[in-house]
C-alpha positions as CSV (number, residue, x, y, z in Angstrom):
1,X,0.0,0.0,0.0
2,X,1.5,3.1,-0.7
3,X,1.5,6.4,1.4
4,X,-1.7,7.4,2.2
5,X,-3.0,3.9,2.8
6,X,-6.0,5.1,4.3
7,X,-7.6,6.0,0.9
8,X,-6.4,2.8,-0.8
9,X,-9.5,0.6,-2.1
10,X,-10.3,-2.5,0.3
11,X,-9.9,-5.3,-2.7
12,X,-6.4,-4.9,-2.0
13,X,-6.9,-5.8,1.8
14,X,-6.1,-9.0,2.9
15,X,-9.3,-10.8,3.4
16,X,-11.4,-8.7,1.5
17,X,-11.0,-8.8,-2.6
18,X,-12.9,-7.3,-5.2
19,X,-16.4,-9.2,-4.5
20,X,-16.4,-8.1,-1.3
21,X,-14.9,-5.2,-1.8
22,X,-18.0,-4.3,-3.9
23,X,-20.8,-5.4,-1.4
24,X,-19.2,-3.4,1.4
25,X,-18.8,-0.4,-1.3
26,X,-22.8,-0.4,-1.0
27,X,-22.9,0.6,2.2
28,X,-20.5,3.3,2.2
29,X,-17.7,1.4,2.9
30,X,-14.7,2.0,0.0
31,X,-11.7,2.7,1.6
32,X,-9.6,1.9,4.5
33,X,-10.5,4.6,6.1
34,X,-14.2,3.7,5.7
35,X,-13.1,0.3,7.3
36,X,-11.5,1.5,10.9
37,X,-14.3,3.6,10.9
38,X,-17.0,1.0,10.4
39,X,-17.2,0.5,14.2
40,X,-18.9,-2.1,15.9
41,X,-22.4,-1.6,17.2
42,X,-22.4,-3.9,20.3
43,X,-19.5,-6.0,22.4
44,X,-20.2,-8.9,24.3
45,X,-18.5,-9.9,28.0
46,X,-19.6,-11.8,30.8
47,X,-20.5,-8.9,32.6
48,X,-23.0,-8.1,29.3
49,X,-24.2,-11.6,28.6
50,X,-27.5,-12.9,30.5
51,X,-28.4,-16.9,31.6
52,X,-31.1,-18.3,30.1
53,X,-32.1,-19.1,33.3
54,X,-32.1,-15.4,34.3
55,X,-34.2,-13.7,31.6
56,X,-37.8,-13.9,33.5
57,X,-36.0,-11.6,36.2
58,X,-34.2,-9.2,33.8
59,X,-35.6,-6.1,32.8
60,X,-35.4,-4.4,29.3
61,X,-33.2,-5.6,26.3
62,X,-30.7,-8.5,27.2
63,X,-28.0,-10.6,25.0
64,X,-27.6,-14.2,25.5
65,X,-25.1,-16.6,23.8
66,X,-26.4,-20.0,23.1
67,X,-26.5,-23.0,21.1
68,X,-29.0,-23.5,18.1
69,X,-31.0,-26.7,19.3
70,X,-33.7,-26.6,16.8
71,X,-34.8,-24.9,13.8
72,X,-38.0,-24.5,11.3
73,X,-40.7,-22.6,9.5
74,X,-44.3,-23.8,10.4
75,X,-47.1,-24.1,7.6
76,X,-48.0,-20.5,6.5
77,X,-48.0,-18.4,3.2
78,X,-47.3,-14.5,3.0
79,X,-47.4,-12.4,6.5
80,X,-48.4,-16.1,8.4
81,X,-44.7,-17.2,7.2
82,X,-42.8,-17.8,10.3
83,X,-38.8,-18.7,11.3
84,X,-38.8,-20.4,14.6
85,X,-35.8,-21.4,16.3
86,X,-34.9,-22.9,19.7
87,X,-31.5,-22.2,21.7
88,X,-30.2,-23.5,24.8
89,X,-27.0,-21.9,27.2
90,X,-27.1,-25.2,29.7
91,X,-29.1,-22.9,31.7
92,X,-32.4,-23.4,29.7
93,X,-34.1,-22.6,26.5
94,X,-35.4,-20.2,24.8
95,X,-37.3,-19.9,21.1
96,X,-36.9,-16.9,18.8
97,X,-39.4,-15.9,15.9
98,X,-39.4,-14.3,13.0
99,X,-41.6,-13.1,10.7
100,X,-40.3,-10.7,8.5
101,X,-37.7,-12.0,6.4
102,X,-38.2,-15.4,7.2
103,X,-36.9,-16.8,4.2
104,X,-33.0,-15.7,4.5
105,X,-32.8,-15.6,8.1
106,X,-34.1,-19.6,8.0
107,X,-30.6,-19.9,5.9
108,X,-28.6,-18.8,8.5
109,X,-29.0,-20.9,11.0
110,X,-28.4,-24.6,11.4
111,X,-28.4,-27.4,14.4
112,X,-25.5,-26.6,16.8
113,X,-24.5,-22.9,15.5
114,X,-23.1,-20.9,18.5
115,X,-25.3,-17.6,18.2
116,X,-25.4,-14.2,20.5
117,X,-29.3,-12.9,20.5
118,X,-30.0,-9.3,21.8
119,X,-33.1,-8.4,22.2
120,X,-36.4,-8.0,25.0
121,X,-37.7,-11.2,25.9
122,X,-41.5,-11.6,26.2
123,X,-43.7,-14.1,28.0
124,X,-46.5,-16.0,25.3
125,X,-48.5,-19.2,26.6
126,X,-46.5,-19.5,29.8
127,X,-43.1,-19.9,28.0
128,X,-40.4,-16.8,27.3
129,X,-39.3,-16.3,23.6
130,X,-37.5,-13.4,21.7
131,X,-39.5,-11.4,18.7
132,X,-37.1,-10.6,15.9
133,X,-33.9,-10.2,18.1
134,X,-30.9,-9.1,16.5
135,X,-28.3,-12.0,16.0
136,X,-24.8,-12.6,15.5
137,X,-23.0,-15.5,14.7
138,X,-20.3,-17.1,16.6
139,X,-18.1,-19.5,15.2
140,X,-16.4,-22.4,17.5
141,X,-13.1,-21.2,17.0
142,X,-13.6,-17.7,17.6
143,X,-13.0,-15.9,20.8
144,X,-14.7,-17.3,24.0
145,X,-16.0,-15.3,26.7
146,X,-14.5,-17.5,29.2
147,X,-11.1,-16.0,28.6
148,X,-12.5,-12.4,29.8
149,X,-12.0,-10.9,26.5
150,X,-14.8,-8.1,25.1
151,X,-15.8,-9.1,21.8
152,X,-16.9,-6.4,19.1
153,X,-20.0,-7.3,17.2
154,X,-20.5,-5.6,13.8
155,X,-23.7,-4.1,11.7
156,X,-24.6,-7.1,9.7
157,X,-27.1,-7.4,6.5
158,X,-28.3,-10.6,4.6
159,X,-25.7,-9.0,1.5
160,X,-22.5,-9.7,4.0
161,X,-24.1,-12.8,5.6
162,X,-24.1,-13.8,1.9
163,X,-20.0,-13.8,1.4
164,X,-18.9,-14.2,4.8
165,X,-18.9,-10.9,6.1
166,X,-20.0,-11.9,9.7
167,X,-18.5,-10.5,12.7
168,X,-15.3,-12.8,13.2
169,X,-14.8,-12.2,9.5
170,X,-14.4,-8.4,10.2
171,X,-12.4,-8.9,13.4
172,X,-10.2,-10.7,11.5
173,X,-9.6,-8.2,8.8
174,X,-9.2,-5.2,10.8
175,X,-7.3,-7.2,13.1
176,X,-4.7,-7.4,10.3
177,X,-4.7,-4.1,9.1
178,X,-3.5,-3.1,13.1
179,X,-0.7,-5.7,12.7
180,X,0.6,-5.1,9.3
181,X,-0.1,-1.0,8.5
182,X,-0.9,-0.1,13.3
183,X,2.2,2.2,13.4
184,X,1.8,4.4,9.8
185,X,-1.6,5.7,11.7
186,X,-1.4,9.5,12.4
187,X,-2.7,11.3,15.8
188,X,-5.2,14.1,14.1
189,X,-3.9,16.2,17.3
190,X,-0.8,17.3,19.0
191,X,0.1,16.5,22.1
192,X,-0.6,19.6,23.4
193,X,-4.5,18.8,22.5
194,X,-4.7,16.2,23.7
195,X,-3.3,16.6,27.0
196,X,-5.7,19.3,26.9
197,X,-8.9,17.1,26.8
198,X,-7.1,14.0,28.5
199,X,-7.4,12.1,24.9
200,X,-6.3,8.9,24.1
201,X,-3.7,8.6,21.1
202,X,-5.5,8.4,18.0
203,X,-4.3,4.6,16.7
204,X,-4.8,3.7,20.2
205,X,-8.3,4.7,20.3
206,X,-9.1,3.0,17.6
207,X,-7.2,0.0,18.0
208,X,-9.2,-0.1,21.1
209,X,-12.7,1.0,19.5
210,X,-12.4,-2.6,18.1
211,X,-10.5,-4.8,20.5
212,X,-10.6,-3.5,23.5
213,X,-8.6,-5.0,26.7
214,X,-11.6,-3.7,29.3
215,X,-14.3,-1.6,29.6
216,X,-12.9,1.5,31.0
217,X,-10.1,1.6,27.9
218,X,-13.8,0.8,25.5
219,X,-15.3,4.2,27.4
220,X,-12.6,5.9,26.9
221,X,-11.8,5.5,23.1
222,X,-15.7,6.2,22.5
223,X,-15.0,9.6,24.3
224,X,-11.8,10.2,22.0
225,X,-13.3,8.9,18.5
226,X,-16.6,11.2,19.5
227,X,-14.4,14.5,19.9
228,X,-12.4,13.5,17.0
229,X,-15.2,13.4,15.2
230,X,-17.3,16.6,16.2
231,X,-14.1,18.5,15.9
232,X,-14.0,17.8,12.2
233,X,-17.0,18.8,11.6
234,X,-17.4,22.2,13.6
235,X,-13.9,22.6,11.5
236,X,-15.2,22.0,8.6
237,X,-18.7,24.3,9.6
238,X,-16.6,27.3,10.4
239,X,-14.7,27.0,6.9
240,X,-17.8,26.5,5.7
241,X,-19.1,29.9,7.2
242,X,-15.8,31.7,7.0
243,X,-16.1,31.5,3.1
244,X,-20.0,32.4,3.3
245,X,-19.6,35.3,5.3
246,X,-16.4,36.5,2.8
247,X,-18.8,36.4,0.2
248,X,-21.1,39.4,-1.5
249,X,-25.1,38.7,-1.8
250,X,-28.1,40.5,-3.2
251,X,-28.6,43.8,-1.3
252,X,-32.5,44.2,-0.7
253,X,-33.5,47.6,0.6
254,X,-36.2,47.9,3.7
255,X,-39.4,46.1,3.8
256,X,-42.1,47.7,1.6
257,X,-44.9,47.5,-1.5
258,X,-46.0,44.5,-1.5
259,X,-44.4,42.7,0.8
260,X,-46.2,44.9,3.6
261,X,-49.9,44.9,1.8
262,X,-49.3,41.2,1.6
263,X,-49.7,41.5,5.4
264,X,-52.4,43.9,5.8
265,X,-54.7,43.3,2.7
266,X,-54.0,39.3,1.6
267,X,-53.9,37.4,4.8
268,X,-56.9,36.5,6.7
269,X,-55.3,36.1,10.3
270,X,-52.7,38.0,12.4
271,X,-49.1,37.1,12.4
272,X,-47.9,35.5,15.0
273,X,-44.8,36.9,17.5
274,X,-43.0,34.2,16.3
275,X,-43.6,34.8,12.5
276,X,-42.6,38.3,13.1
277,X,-39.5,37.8,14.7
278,X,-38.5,35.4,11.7
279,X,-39.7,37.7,8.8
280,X,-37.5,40.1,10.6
281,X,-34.4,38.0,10.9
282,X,-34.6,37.4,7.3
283,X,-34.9,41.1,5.9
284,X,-31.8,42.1,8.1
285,X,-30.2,39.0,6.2
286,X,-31.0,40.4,3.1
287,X,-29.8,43.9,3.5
288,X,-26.7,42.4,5.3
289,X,-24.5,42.6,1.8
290,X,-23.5,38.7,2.6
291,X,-25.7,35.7,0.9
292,X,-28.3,34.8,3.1
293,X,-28.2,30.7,4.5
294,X,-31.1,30.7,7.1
295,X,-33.0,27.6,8.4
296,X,-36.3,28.2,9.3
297,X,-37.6,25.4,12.0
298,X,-41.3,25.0,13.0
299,X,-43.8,22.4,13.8
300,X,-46.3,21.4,11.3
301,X,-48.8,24.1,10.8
302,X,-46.6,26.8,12.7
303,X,-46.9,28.9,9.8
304,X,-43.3,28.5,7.8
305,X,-45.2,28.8,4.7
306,X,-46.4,32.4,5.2
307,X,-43.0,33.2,6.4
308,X,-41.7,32.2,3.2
309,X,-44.1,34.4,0.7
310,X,-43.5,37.1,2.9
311,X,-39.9,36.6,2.0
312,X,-40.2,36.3,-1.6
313,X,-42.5,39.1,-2.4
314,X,-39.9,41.1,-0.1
315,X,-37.4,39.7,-3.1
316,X,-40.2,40.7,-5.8
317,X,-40.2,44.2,-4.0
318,X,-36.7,44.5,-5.1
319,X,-37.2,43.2,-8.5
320,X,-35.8,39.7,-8.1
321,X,-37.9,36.5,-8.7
322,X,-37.6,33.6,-6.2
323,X,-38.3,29.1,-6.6
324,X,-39.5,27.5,-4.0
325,X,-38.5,23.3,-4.0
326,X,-40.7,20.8,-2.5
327,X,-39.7,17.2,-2.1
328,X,-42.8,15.8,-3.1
329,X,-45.0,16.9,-6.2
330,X,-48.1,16.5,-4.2
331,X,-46.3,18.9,-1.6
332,X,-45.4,21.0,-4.4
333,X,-48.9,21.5,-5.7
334,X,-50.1,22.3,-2.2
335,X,-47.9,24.8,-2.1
336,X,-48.6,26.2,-5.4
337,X,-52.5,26.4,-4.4
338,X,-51.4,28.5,-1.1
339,X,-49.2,30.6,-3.5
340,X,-51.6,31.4,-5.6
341,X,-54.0,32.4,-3.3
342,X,-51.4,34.6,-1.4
343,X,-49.8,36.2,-4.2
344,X,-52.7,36.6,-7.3
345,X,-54.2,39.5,-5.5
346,X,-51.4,41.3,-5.5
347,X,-51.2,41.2,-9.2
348,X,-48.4,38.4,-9.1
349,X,-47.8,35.4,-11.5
350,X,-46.9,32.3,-9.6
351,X,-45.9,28.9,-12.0
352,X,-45.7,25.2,-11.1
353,X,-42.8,23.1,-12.5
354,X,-42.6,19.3,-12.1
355,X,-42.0,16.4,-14.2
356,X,-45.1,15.2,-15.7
357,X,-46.1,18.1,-17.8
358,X,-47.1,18.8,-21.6
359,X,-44.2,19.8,-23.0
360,X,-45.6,22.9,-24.5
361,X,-46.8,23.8,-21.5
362,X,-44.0,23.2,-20.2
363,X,-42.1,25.3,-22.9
364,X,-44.2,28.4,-22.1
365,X,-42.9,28.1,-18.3
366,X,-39.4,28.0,-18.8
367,X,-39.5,30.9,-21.6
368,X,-41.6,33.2,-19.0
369,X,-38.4,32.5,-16.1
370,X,-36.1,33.0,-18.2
371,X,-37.6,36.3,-19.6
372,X,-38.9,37.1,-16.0
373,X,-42.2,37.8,-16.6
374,X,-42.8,35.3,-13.7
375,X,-42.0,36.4,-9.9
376,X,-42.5,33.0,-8.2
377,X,-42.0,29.2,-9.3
378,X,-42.6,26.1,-7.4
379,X,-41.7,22.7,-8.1
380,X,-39.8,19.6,-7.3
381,X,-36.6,18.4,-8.4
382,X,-37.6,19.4,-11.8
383,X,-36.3,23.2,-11.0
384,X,-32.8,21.9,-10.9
385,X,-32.5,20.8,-14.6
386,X,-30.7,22.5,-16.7
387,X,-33.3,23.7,-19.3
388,X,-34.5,26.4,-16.2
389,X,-32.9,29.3,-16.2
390,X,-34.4,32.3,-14.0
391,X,-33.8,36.4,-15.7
392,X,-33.0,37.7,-12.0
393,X,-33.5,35.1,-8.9
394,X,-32.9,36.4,-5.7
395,X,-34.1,33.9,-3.5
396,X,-34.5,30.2,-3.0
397,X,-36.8,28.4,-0.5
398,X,-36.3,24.8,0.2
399,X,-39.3,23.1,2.1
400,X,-38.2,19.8,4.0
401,X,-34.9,20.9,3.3
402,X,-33.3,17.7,4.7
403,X,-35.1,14.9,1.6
404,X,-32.6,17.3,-0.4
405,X,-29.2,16.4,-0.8
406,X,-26.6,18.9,-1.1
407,X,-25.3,18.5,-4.6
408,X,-29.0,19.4,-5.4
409,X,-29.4,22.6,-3.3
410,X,-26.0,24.2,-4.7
411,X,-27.4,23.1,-8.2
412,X,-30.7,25.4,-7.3
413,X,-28.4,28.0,-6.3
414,X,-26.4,27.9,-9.2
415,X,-29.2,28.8,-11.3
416,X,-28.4,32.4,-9.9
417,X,-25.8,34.7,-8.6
418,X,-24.9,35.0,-4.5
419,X,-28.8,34.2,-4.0
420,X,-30.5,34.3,-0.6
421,X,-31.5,30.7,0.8
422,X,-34.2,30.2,3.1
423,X,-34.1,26.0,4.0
424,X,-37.5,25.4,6.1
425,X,-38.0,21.8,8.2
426,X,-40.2,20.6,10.8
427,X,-38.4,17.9,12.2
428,X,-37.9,19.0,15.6
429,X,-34.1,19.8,16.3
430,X,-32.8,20.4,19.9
431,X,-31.0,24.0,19.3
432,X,-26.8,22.4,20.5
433,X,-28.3,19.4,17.9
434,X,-29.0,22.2,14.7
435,X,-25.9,24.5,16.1
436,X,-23.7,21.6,15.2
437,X,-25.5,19.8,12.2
438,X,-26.2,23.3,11.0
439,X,-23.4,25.2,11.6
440,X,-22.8,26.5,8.6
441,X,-26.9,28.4,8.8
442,X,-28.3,30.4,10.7
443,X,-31.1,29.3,12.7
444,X,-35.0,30.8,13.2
445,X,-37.2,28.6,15.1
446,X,-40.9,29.6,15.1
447,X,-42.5,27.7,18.3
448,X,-46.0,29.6,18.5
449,X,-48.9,28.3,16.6
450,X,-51.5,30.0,15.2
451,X,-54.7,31.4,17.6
452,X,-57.1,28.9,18.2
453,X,-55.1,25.7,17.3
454,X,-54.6,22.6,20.5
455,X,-51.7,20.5,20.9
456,X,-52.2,17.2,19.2
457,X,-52.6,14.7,21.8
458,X,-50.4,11.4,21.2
459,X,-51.5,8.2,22.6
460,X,-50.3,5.1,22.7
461,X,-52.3,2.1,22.5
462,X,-51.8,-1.4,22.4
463,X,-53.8,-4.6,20.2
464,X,-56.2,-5.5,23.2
465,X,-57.4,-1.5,23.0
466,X,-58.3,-1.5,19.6
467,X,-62.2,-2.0,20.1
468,X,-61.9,1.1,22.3
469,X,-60.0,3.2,19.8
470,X,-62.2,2.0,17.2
471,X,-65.1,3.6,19.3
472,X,-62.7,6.4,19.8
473,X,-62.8,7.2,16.1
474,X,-66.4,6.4,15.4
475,X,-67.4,9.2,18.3
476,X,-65.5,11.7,16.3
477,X,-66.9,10.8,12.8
478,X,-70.1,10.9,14.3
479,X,-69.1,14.6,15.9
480,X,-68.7,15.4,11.8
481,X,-64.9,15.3,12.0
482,X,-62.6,12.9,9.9
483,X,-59.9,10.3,10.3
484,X,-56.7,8.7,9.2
485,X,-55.6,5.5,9.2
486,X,-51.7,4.9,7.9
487,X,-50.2,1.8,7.4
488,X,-46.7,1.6,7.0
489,X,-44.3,0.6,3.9
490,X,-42.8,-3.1,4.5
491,X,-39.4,-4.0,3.4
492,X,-39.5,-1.3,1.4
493,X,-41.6,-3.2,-1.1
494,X,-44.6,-0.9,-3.1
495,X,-46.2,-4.5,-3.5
496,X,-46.5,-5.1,0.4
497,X,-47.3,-1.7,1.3
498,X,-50.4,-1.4,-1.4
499,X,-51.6,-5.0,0.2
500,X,-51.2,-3.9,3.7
501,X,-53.2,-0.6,2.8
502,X,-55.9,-2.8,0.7
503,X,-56.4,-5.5,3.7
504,X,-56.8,-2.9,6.2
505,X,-59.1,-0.7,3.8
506,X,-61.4,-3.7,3.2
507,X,-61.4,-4.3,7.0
508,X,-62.1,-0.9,8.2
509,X,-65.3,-1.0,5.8
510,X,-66.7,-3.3,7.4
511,X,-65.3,-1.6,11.1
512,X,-67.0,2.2,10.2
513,X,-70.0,0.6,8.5
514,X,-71.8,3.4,8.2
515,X,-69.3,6.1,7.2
516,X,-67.3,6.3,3.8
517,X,-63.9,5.0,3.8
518,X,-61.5,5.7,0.9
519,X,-58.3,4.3,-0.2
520,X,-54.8,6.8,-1.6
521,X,-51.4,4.9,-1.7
522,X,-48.1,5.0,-4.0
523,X,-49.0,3.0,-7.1
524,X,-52.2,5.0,-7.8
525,X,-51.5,7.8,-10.7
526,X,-51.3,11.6,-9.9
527,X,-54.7,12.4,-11.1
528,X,-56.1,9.3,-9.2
529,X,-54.5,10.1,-5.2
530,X,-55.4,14.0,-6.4
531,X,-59.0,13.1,-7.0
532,X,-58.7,11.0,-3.6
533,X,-57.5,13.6,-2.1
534,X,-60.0,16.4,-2.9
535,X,-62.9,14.2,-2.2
536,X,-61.5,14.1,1.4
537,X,-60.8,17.5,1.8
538,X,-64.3,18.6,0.8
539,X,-65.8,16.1,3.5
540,X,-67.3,13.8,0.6
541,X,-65.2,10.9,2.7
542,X,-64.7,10.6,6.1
543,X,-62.2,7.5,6.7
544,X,-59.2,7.8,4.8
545,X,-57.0,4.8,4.5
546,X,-53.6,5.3,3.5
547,X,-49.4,4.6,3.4
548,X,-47.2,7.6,4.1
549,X,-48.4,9.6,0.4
550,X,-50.3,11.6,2.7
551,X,-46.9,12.5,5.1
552,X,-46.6,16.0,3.8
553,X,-48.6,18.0,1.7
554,X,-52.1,17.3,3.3
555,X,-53.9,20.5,5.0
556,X,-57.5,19.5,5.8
557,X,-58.5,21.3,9.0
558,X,-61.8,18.6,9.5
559,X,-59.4,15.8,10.5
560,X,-58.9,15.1,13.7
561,X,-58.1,11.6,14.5
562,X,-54.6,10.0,12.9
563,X,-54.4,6.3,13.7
564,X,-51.2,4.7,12.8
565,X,-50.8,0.7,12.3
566,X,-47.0,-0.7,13.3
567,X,-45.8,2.8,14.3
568,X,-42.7,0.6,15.3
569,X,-41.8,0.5,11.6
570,X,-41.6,4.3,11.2
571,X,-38.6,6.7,12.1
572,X,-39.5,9.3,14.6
573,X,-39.3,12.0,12.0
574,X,-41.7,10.2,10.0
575,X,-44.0,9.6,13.1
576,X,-43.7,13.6,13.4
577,X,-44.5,14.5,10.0
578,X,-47.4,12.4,9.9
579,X,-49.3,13.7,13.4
580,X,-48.8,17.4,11.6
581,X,-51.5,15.9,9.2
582,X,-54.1,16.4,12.5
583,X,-54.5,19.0,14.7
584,X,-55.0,22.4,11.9
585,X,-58.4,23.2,12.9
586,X,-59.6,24.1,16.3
587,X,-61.2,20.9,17.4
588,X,-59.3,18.8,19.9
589,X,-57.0,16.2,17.6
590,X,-55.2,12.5,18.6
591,X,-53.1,10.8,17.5
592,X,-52.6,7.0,18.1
């Protein structure tokens, strides 16, 4: 390996070769470097590893190691397909089950395979069993925990299970990168720094990351690799900003015209202090002489949206246009109806760009940016092509800023000279979370809602409560209010999601007998979920079933009831977005 081994590809690691070399590329994995950094996600010891015997007594998530005693998949076809499997310590036995990805997982596994389980063991028909536990393999020759040592587990996935990538496999390749390339390792700090923070040396730490010698040395080289690694990227953040700040933007003069009739002739409803405050930190951005790179933060329904036309027709005021990029399309032409209503009374044109357009109509959009006849356009990822090109743009609004990646952002703002950038989310971020993530932006959190709106009330209920939320739901629908009810994607597989949604659709029929109960998922066409969609919003359905389509871009006030199916299979942002769907009129809203 030469010099800087640390970027050198892993085929030419011993152990790993081009097939696996490839594999690993798909997770992120490409370089040496990407290798000592691919750390492990659990270690076992005896101090960490629970009897059989033991688990009715322990409490919360355990790990056991065991031997496979027997294995099988009982009679069953689609969701009824099981993997069952029963493992013994000496101390006693114990069955695991699984039901989603039965198939590979009942590969895995044969009749006297030494196997570590984590997961939180739960009692069914007087016996204890684990529910899709996380697993790891142990080999007979590998370490044993009789010897004291802490053994590092790795992030598996049925593609490294495939070639061997297990966990012993990657202890043993790492093991020999320490051995043969250990000392060529730099320390990313002097001494002085590190005597500083009291931090380890940096081979050391990691050395120890993966094979450590105890638990206090383990603590310890979490604590160094975790400043390493937030040092980096406030570093990088304040380059970042450094060049930002060194840079000249659009100067826009003092608020006025149009932006300021905008809030005394359009809007039907006072700003809040909140929404003020924010439209104020974004004209002293704009007359700063620097580029503004703002992030506005807000719940759903906090009013981010009205922030952000008051923004662009304070651009239009100065005689620059502005784009405004949603994530979604049906996002995008929600935001495009709001526009239109907000900005057509003042006189201002307002276009929608995304992909599945006439081409002629198309056409006529792209010549009126590029002329600038048009003040405001909204779209998806379609603005970023390279056929858009905007006379004078000022300003760029990204809503859910973080569906975006980066590449695509500085493509939007390429499309212009030193514009302002206003990114908008309402994923809830702790303010030392967004001043490190986002330390490159300037932050503007709006945390008042609108007059007359209720917190959302979250509850959490379990299968032997589902009569009562059922009733729950009815009591509302009778009250004249709406519902819905989200089921989540599986495996990431449009064909199991649309039969989840269809199962429970034909179900709930038959549950809200007596109230109409309409169907929108993924593999319906635009003009089908749009037609859905409308139908709902002007009360002509009262039960909508759904997948996550209807995670952003939905704004009906009548609905006040969201009941989610295996919320365990969503991520919390997700779980956010989706309660923001309830709770935008003034009637009391749940969410379950």
């Amino acid at each position: 390996m030469g010099d800087d081994f640390l970027a050198e590809s892993l085929q030419y690691v011993k152990g790993v070769g081009p097939k696996r070399a490839d594999v690993l590329a798909e997770s992120g994995v490409r370089s040496v470097r990407d290798l000592l950094q691919y750390y492990p996600r659990r270690y076992l010891d005896r101090s960490t590893v629970t009897r059989i015997a033991d688990v009715p007594r322990a409490q919360g998530t355990v790990s056991i190691v065991a031997e496979v005693l027997v294995t099988g998949s009982p009679p069953g076809k689609g969701r009824q397909r099981r993997f069952e499997m029963v493992v013994g310590d000496g101390s006693g036995r114990i069955k695991c089950v699984w039901f989603r990805g039965a198939a590979w997982i009942g590969k895995l596994f044969k009749k006297g395979d030494r196997v570590a389980l984590h997961g939180k063991p739960q009692a069914f028909r007087g016996s204890w069993n684990f529910t899709h536990p996380d697993f790891d393999r142990l080999d007979e020759d590998g370490p044993s925990l009789d010897t004291g040592r802490i053994i590092a587990l790795y992030p598996g996935s049925a593609p490294f299970e495939r070639i061997g990538l297990n966990s012993r496999a990657f202890r043993k390749i790492i093991w020999g990168l320490f051995r043969d390339h250990g000392l060529r390792l730099r320390d990313p700090f002097p001494e002085s720094l590190r005597s500083q923070y009291n931090l380890m040396e940096g081979r050391v730490a990691l050395r120890a990351i993966h094979f450590p010698k105890n638990q206090a040395e383990l603590q310890e080289a979490r604590r160094s690799l975790i400043f390493e690694e937030l040092f980096f990227i406030q570093l990088m953040l304040a380059r970042l900003r450094r060049v930002r700040v060194q840079r000249k933007g659009i100067v826009f003069g003092p608020r006025a015209g149009m932006s300021a009739r905008f809030e005394q002739e359009v809007l039907p409803f006072t700003l809040t202090g909140d929404q003020r405050a924010a439209i104020g930190d974004i004209v002293e951005d704009t007359q700063s002489g620097r580029p503004m790179n703002r992030l506005l933060q807000g719940d759903v329904g906090s009013g981010k949206t009205v922030v952000a036309v008051a923004a662009m027709l304070h651009a239009l005021d100065h005689g620059y246009q502005s784009v405004f990029m949603a994530p979604t399309e049906i996002l995008a032409e929600q935001h495009y109806r709001n526009l239109i209503s907000f900005l057509e009374p003042l006189g201002q044109q307002v276009r929608l760009l995304v992909g599945a357009q006439r081409k002629t109509y198309r056409k006529e959009i792209l010549a009126e940016l590029a002329n600038g006849q048009v003040a405001v356009a909204v779209g998806t990822h379609a603005l970023i092509e390279d056929p858009v090109k905007l006379a004078r743009l000022g300003l760029v609004v990204v809503d859910e800023q973080h569906r975006f990646g980066v590449m695509q952002r500085a493509k939007l703002l390429g499309k212009g000279d030193a514009v302002h950038t206003l990114l908008m989310t309402a994923t809830p971020i702790p303010r030392s979370l967004a001043m490190t993530v986002y330390g490159d932006l300037d932050v503007t959190v709006i945390r008042e809602k609108p007059a007359g709106r209720k917190p959302v009330r979250t509850l959490l209920r379990n299968e032997k409560q589902r009569d009562a939320v059922y009733q729950q739901i009815r009591e509302e629908l009778a009250a004249g209010r709406q519902c819905y009810v989200v089921y989540p994607l599986v495996d990431e597989s449009e064909k199991l999601d649309l039969k989840d949604a269809e199962s429970g659709f034909a179900q709930l029929q038959n549950v809200f007998s007596g109230f109409r109960v309409d169907l929108v998922h993924g593999r319906m066409s635009g003009a089908e979920k749009d037609e859905i969609m409308e139908r709902f919003k002007a009360h002509e359905t009262d039960v909508l079933v759904s997948t996550t389509v209807i995670e952003v871009g939905v704004d009906v006030g009548n609905a006040s009831v969201m009941l989610i199916e295996h919320a365990e299979r969503f991520g919390l942002s997700q779980l956010h977005q989706l309660r923001g769907r309830v709770g935008r009129g003034s009637d009391q809203a749940y969410c379950i």
